[in-house]
C-alpha positions as CSV (number, residue, x, y, z in Angstrom):
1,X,42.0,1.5,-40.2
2,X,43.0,0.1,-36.6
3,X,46.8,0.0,-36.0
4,X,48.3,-3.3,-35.3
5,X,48.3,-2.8,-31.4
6,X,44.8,-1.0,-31.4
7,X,44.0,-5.0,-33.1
8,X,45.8,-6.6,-30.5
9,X,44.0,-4.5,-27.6
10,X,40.2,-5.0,-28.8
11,X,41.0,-9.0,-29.5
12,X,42.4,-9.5,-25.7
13,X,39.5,-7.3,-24.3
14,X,37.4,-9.7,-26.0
15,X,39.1,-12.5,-24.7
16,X,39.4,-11.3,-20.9
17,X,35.5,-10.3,-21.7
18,X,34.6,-13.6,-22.7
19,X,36.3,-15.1,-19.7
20,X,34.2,-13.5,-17.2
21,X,31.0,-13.2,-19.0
22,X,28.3,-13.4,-16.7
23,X,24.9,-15.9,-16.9
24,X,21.7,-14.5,-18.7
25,X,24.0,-13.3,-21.7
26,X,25.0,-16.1,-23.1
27,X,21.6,-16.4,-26.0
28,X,22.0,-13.2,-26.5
29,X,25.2,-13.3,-28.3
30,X,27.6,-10.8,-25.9
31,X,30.3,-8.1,-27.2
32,X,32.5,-10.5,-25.5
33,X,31.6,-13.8,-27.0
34,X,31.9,-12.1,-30.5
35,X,34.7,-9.6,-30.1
36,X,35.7,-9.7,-33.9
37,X,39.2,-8.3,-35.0
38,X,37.7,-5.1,-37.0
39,X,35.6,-4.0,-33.8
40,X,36.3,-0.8,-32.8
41,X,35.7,1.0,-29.6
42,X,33.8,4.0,-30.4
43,X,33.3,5.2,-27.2
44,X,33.3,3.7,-23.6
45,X,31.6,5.6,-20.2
46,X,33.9,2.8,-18.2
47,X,30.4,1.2,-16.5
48,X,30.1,-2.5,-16.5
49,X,27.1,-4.4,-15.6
50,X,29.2,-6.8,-13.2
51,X,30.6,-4.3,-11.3
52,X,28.4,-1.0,-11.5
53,X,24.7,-2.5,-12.3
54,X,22.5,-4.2,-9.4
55,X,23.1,-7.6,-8.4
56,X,19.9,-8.0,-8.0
57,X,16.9,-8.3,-11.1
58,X,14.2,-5.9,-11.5
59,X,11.0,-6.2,-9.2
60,X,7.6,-5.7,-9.0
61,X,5.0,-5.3,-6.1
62,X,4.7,-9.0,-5.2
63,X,8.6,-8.6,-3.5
64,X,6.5,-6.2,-1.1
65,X,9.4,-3.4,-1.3
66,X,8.2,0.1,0.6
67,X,8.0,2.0,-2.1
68,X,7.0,5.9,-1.9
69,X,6.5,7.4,1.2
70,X,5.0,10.7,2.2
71,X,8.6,11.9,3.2
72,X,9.9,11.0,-0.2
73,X,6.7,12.7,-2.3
74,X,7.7,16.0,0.2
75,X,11.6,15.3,-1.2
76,X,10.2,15.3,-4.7
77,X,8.3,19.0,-4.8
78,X,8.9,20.5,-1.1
79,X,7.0,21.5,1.8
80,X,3.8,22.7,-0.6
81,X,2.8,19.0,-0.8
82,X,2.3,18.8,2.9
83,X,-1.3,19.6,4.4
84,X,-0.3,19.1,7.9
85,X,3.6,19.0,9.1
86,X,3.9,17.3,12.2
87,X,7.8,17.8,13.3
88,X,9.3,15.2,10.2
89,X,5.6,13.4,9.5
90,X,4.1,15.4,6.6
91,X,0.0,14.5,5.9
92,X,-0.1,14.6,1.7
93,X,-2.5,17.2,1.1
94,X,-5.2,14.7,-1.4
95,X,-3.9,14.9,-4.9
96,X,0.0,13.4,-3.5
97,X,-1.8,11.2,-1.5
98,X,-3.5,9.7,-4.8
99,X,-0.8,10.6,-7.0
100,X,1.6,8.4,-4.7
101,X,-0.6,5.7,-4.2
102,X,-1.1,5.6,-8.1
103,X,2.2,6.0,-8.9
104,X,3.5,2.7,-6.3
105,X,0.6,1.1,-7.9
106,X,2.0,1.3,-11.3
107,X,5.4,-0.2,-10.0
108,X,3.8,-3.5,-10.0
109,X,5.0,-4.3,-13.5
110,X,9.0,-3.2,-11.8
111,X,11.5,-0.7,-11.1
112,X,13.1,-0.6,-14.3
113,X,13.3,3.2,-15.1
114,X,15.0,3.9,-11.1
115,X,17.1,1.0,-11.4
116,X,18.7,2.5,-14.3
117,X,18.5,6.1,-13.0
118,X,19.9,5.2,-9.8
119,X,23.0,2.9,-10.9
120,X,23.8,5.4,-13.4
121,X,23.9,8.3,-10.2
122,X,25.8,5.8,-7.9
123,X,28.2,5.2,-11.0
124,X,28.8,8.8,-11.3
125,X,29.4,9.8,-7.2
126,X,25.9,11.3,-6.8
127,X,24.6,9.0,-4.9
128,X,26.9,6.4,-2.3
129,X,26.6,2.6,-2.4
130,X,27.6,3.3,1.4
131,X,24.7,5.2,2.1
132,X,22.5,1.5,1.9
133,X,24.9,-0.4,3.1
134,X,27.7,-1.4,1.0
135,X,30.4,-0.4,-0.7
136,X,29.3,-1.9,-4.3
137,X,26.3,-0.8,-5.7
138,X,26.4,-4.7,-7.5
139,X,26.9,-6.1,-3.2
140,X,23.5,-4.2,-1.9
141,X,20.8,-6.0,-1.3
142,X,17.6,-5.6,-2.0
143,X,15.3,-7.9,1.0
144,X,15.2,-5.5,3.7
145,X,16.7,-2.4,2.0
146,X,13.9,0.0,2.4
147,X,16.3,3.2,2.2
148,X,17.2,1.7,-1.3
149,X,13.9,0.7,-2.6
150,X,12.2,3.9,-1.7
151,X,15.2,5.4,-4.0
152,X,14.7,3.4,-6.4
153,X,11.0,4.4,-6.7
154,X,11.9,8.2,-6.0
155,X,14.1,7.9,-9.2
156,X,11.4,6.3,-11.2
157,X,8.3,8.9,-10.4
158,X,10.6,11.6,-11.8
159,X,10.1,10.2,-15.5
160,X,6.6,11.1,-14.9
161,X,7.3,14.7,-13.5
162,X,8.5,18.5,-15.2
163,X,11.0,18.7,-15.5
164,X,12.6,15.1,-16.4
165,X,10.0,14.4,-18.5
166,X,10.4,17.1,-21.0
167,X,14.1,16.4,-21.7
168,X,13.5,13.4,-23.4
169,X,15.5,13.2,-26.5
170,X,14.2,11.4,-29.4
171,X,15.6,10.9,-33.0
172,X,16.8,8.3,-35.7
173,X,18.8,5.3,-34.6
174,X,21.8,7.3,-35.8
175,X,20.9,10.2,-34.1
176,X,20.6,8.3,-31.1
177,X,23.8,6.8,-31.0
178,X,25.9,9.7,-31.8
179,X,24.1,11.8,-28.7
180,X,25.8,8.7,-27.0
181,X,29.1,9.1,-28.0
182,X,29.6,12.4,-27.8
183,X,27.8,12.3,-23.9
184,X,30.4,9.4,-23.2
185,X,33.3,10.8,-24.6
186,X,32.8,14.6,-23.2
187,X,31.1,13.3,-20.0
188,X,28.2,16.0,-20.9
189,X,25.4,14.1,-19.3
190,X,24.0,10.7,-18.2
191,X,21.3,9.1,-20.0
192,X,19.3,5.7,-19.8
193,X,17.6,4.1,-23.1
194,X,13.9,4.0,-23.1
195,X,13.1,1.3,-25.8
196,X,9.3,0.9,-27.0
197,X,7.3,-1.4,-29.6
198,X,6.7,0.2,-32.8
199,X,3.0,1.0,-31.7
200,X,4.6,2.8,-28.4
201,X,3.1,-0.2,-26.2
202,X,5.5,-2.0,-23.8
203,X,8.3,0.4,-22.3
204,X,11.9,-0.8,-20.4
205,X,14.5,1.3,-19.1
206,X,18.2,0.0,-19.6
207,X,21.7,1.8,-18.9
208,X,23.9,2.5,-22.0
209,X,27.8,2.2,-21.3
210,X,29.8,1.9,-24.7
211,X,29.3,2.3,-28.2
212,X,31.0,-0.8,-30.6
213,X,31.5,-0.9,-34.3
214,X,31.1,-4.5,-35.9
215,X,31.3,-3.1,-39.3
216,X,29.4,-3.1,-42.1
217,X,27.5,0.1,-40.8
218,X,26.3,-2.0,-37.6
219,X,27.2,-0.8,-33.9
220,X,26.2,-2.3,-30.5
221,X,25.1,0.0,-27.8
222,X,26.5,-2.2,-25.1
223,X,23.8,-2.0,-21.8
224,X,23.2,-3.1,-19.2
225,X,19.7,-4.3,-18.6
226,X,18.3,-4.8,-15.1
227,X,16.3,-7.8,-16.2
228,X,19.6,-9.9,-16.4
229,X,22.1,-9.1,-13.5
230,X,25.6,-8.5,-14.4
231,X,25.0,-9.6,-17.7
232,X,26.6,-7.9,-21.1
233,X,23.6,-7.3,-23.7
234,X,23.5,-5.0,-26.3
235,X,21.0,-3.2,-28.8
236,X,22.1,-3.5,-32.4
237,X,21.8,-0.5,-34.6
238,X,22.3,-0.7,-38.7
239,X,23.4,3.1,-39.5
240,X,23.3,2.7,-42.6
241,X,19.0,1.4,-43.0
242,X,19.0,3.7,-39.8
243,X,17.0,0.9,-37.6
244,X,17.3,-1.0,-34.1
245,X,16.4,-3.9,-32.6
246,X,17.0,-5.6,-29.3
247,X,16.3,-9.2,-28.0
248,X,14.4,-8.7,-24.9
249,X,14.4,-12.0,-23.9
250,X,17.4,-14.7,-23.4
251,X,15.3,-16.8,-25.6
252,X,15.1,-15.6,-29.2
253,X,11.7,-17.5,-29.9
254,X,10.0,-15.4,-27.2
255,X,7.0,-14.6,-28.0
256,X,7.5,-10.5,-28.3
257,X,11.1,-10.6,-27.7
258,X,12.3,-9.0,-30.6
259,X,11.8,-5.5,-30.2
260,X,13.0,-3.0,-33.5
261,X,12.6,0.1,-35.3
262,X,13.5,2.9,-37.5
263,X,14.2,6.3,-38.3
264,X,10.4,6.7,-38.5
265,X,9.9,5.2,-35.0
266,X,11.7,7.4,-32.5
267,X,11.1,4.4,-30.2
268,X,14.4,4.5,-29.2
269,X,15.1,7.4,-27.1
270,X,17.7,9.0,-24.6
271,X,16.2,10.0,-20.8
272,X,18.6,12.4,-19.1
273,X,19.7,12.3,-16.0
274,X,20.5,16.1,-14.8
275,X,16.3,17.5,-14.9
276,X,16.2,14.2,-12.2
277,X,18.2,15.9,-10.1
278,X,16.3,18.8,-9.6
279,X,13.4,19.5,-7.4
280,X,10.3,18.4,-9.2
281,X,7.5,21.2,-10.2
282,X,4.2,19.8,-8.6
283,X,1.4,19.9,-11.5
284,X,-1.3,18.6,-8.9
285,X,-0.3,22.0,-6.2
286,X,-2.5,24.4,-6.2
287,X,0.4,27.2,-7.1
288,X,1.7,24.9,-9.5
289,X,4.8,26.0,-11.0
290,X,4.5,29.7,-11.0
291,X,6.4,30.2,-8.1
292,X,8.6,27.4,-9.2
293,X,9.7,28.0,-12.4
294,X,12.4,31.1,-12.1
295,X,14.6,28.7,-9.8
296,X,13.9,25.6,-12.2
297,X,15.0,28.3,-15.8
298,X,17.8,29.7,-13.5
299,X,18.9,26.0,-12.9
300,X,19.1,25.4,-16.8
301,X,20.3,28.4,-17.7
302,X,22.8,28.4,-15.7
303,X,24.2,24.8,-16.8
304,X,23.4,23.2,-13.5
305,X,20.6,20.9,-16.0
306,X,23.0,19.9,-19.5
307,X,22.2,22.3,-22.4
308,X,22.6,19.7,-24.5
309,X,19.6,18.2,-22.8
310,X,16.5,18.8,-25.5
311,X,14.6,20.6,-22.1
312,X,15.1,24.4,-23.0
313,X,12.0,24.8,-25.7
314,X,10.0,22.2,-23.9
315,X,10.6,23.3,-20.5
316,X,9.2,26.5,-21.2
317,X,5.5,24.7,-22.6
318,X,5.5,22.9,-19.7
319,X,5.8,25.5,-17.4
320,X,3.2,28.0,-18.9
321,X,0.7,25.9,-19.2
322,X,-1.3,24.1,-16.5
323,X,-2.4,20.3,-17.2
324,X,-5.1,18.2,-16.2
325,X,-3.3,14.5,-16.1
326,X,-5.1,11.6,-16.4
327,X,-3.6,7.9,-15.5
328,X,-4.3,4.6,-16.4
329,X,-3.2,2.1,-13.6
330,X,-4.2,-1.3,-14.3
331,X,-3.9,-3.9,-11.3
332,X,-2.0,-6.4,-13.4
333,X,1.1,-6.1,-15.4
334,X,-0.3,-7.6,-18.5
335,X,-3.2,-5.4,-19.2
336,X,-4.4,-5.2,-22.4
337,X,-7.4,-1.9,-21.5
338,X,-6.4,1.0,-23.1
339,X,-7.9,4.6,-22.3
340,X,-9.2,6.8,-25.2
341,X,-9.6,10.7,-24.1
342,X,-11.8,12.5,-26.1
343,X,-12.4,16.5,-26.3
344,X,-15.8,18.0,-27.3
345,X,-14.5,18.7,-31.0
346,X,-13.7,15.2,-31.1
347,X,-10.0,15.1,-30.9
348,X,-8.5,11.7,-29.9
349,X,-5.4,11.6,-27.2
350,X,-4.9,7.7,-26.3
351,X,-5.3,4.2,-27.6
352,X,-8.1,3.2,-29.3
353,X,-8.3,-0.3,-31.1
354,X,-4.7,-0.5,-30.6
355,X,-3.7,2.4,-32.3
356,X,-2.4,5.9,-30.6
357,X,-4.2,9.2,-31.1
358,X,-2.4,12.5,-30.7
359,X,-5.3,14.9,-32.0
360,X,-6.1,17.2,-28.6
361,X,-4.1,20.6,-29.0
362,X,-1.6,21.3,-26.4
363,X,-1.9,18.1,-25.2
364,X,1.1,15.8,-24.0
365,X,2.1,12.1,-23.5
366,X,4.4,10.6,-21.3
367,X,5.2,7.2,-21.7
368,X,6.7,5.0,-18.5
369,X,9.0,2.2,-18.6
370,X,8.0,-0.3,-16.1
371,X,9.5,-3.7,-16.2
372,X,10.5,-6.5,-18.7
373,X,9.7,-5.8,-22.4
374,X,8.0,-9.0,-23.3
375,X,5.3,-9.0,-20.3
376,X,4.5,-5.9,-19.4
377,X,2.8,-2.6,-21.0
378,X,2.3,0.1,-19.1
379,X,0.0,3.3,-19.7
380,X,1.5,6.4,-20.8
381,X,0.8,9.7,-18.5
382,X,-1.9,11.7,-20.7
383,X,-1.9,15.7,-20.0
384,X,-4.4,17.8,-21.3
385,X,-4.4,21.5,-20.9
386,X,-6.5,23.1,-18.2
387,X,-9.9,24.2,-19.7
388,X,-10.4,21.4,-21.9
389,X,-13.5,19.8,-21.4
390,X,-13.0,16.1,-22.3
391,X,-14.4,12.4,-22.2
392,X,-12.9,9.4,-20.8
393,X,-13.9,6.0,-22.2
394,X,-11.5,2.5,-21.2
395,X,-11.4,0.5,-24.3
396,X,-11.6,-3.0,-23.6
397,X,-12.0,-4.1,-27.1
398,X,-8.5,-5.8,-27.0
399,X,-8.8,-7.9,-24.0
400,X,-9.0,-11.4,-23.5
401,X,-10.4,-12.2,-20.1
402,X,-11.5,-9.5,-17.0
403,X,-9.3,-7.1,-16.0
404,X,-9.3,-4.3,-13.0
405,X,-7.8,-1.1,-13.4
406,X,-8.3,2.5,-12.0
407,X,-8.3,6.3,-13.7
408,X,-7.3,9.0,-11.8
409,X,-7.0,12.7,-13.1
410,X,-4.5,15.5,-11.4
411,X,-5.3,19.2,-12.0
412,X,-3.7,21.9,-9.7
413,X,-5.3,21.8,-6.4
414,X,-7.4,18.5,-7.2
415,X,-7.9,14.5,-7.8
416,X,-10.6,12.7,-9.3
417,X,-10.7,8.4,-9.6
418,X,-12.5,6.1,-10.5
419,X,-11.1,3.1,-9.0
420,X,-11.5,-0.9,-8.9
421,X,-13.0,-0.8,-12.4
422,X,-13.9,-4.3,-13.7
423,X,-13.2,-4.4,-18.0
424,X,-14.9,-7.5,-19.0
425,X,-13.8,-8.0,-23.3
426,X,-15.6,-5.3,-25.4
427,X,-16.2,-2.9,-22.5
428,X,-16.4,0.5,-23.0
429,X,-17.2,2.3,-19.9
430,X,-17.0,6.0,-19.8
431,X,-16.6,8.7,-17.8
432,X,-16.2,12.8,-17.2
433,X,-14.3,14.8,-16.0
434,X,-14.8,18.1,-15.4
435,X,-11.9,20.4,-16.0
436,X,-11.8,22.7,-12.6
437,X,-11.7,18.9,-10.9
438,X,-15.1,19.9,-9.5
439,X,-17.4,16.9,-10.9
440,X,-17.2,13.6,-11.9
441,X,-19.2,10.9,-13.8
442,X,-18.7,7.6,-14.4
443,X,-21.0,5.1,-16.7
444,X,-19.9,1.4,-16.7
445,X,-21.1,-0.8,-19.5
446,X,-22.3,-3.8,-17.0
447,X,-23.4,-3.1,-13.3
448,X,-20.5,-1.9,-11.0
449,X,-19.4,-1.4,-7.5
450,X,-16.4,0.8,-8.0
451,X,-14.4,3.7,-5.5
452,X,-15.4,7.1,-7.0
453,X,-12.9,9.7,-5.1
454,X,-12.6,13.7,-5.0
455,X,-10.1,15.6,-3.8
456,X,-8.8,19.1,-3.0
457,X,-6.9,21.3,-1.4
458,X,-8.0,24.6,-0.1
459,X,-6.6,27.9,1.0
460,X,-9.0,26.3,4.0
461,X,-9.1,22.8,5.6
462,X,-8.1,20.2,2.6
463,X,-10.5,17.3,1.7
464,X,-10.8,14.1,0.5
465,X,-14.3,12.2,-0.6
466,X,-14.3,8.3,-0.9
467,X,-17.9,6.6,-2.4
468,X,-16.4,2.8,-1.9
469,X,-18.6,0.1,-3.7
470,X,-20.9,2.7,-5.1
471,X,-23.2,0.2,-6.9
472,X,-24.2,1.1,-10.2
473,X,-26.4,-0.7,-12.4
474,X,-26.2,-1.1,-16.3
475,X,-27.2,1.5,-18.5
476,X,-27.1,3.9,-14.8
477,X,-24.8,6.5,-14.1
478,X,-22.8,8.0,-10.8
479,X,-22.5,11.5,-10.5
480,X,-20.5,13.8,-7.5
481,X,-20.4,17.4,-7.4
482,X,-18.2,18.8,-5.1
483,X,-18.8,22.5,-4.0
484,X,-16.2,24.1,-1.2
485,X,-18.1,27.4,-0.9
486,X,-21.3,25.9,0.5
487,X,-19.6,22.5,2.1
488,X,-21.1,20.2,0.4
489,X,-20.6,17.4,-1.5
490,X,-23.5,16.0,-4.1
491,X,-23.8,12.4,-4.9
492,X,-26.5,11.4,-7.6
493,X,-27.2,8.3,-9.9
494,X,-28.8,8.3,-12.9
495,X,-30.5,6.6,-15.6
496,X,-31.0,3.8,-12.8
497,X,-34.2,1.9,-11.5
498,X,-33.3,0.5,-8.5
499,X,-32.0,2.4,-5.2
500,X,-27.9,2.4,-4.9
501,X,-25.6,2.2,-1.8
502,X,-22.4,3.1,-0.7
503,X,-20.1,3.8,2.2
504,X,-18.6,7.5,2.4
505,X,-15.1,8.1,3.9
506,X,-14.1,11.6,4.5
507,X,-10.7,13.0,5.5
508,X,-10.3,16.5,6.5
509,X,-6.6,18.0,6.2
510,X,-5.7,21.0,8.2
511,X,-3.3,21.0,11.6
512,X,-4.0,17.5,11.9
513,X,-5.9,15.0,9.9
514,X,-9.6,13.9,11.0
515,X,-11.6,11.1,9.2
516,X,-14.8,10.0,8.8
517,X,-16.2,6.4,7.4
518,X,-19.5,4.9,7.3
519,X,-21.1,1.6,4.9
520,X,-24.0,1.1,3.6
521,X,-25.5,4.3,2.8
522,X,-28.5,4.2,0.7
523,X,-29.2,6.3,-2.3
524,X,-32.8,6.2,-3.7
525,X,-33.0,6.7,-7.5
526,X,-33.2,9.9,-9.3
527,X,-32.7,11.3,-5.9
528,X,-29.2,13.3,-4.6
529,X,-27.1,13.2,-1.4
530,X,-25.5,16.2,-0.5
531,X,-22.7,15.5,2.2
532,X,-22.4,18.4,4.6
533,X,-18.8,18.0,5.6
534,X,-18.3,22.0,6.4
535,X,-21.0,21.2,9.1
536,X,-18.7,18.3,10.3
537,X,-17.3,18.8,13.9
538,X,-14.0,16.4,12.9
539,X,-15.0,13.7,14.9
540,X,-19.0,12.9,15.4
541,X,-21.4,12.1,12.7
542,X,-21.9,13.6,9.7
543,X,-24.9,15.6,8.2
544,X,-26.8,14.6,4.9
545,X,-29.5,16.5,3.5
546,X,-31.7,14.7,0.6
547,X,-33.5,16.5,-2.6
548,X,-35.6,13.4,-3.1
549,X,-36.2,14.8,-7.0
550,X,-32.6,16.6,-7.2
551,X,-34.3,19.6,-8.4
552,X,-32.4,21.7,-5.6
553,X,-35.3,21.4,-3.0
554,X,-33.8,19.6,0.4
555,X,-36.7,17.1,1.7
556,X,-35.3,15.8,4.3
557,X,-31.8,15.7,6.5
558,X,-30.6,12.7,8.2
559,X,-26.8,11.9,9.8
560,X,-24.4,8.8,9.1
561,X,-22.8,7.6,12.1
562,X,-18.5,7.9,12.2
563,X,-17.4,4.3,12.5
564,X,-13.9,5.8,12.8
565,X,-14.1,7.7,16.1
């Protein structure tokens, strides 16, 4: 029972709290507007929203912030993402260069997830409010901040990457809160909420800062939510049915507003802030984490990474295995395409009619928190262990009008995309990739003109192969083969009638960075291009060769003019 002063100081905090409650939390029913006598203070990490959170609401793409940079990529996992290091300008070797592009893609929906991260390390001292220009982090602005923006979207690639990922802690409602108050009241780490829909669609990132009793078996995880600036919200949790639920919206009839689970769920889960802190292992380097991974176990063994941080036993999978990762990146927040991987037993991994499949062994999934929980839904990261030969099919069974969206797939050393797909309702376009990152195929159910790109980096010169606008009929299919020993790179259709074109860009990574480009390349049917880039001088045109029947025989050469001398 509370004492009568402990009474006395929880009614005036409410008062004071109610006096300078801020705009966007008033229909959401504050802590502060309904301070009751019997609240108690479990436990209180001294943020507030007003004075530690942004003073500025989360953002997307159309705000046109700089976003990653090569420099920040090269911050993330060192010097081994570089191809070419000119003084401070590092060249991406081709799987960062598509990983970033990707991942600044996928920040069109917001910033939630580095918002969160990054007012939670300026609260703590690890990063300095000064540092972009104020001494506030709630006073920084955000229109011409590029120092801060690029931070922000450092902080939120890192919930895609080993080892932040892997310390994820998930558990009952309960379970959840009490890792809370013990991390607020022992100061044993940082964490920000990742709260999901029951069918693990949707994702937002929000910073915890107090833990409240109302009684009756409910608490309030106060946040702070960087949808509504300097706003008090809170996610209400009943310990004793063990669920959750949180208004997303500052209108309760929102359609989707109301997000809430259960013990059952684990859709309520804890993202630490320590693994973020470390350098990141590269999964798409060609050394991987071999080399990595004595520093990164030394790191947590050592305390410098929270052992109360659930990354020990899943740290160690992730670092002995080696993953092909495929991504979803839809060009508009609202996408309703889902991605379906299937292995050659017939294991699911992905979304299929709405519903996720976890069947592939050894496989992983990585969801991201993007923006707002009512609008946007962003992809999770899929990884599938090397060696796994596997299907790729975008399920547009869900969706109500066209949508665009791209699939990439990162393997150590290599990229593969498909990009600028159209998903008309009902779609089901497919596609393969192979597991060594050599080969690609792509079958669209309607006629297509999509990117088709290849990467890889080399113990040699480091490539990367663009076919833009590659037109592919219905019920054809594009296929490149990409073969580093001889130097050349095979483009064939199939299953088509009519001849196909393209335009080929090439960039070749070593000291420097050469590129070729070059529309409107014809490819007859049933025939096969093979690109001769090792016969490529870096600068002049580039050699073709043609097996008219793609049975191996070469029938004729020709060469494409560089456009981009």
């Amino acid at each position: 029972m509370l004492s009568t002063k402990s009474l006395l100081k929880f009614t005036l905090l409410g008062i004071v709290a109610f006096l300078i409650i801020a705009p966007g939390g008033q229909n959401h029913a504050t802590f502060a507007r309904q301070a009751q006598a019997q609240d108690q203070m479990l436990a209180d990490s001294g943020f507030r929203p007003d004075k530690n959170g942004f003073g500025f609401e989360n953002y997307g793409n159309s705000n046109k912030p700089v976003n990653l940079t090569p420099a920040d990529v090269r911050a993330l996992f060192g010097d081994q993402v570089c191809g070419a290091v000119n003084g401070d300008t590092c060249t991406l070797i081709p799987p960062a260069q598509q990983w970033m592009d990707e991942l600044n893609n996928g920040m069109d929906g917001g910033h939630c997830d580095g918002m969160a991260a990054v007012s939670l390390l300026m609260y703590s001292g690890k990063l300095k409010p000064s540092d972009y220009g104020q001494d506030s982090i709630v006073a920084l602005p955000f229109t011409g901040n590029d120092k801060l923006t690029r931070t922000i979207a450092y902080y939120f690639s890192t919930q895609t990457t080993a080892p932040s990922y892997s310390g994820i802690v998930e558990g009952t409602p309960s379970e959840i809160v009490n890792r809370l108050i013990d991390a607020f009241k022992n100061n044993t780490e940082q964490y920000a909420v990742s709260l999901r829909k029951r069918d693990n669609t949707g994702g937002h990132a929000i910073t915890p800062y107090a833990i409240v009793d109302k009684g009756n078996n409910i608490v309030w995880i106060m946040v702070y939510d960087n949808n509504f600036p300097k706003a008090e919200r809170y996610i209400e949790v009943d310990r004793g049915a063990n669920t959750w639920k949180y208004t997303a919206s500052t209108n309760p009839n929102e359609p989707s507003a109301l997000y809430e689970g259960d013990a059952d769920t684990k859709t309520l889960r804890l993202k630490p802030m320590s693994p973020r802190l470390l350098q990141q292992i590269c999964e798409f380097c060609a050394a991987k984490a071999a080399s990595q991974a004595p520093e990164m176990v030394k790191a947590i063994l050592s305390n410098k990474v929270s052992a109360r941080v659930s990354v020990k036993s899943s740290y160690f999978a992730v670092t002995s295995v080696q993953y092909n990762e495929i991504m979803l990146q839809p060009h508009q927040a609202d996408n309703k395409a889902q991605l379906l991987i299937t292995d050659d037993q017939g294991h699911k991994l992905g979304f299929q009619g709405g519903k996720l499949y976890t069947e592939i062994p050894g496989a992983v999934v990585t969801d991201v928190d993007s923006a707002d929980l009512f609008t946007d839904n962003p992809s999770p990261v899929y990884r599938v262990p090397v060696g796994i030969k596997f299907t790729v099919t975008i399920d547009g069974s869900l969706i109500k009008q066209t949508e665009l969206t791209d699939i990439s797939m990162f393997g150590p050393g290599y990229d593969l995309a498909v990009e600028d797909i159209k998903v008309d309702p009902g779609d089901a376009d497919t596609m393969t990739f192979s597991p060594d990152g050599k080969q690609i195929s792509y079958k669209p159910s309607a006629s297509e003109a999509p990117t088709i790109v290849l990467g890889i980096e080399h113990s040699g010169a480091d490539y990367e192969f663009e076919l833009t606008g590659a037109t592919i009929e219905k019920g054809a299919a594009i296929n490149a083969s990409l073969d580093y020993d001889t130097g050349r790179l095979g483009i064939h259709v199939s299953g088509g009638q009519n001849a196909s074109t393209y335009g080929l860009v090439v960039r070749r990574i070593d000291s420097a960075e050469e590129t070729f480009g070059h529309d409107g390349l014809s490819l007859d049917s049933g025939a096969t291009d093979y690109v001769e880039f090792a016969k490529w001088d870096g600068k002049g045109d580039m050699p073709l060769s043609i097996s008219s029947k793609s049975d191996g025989t070469i029938d004729k050469t020709a060469t494409a003019p560089n456009d981009k001398k």
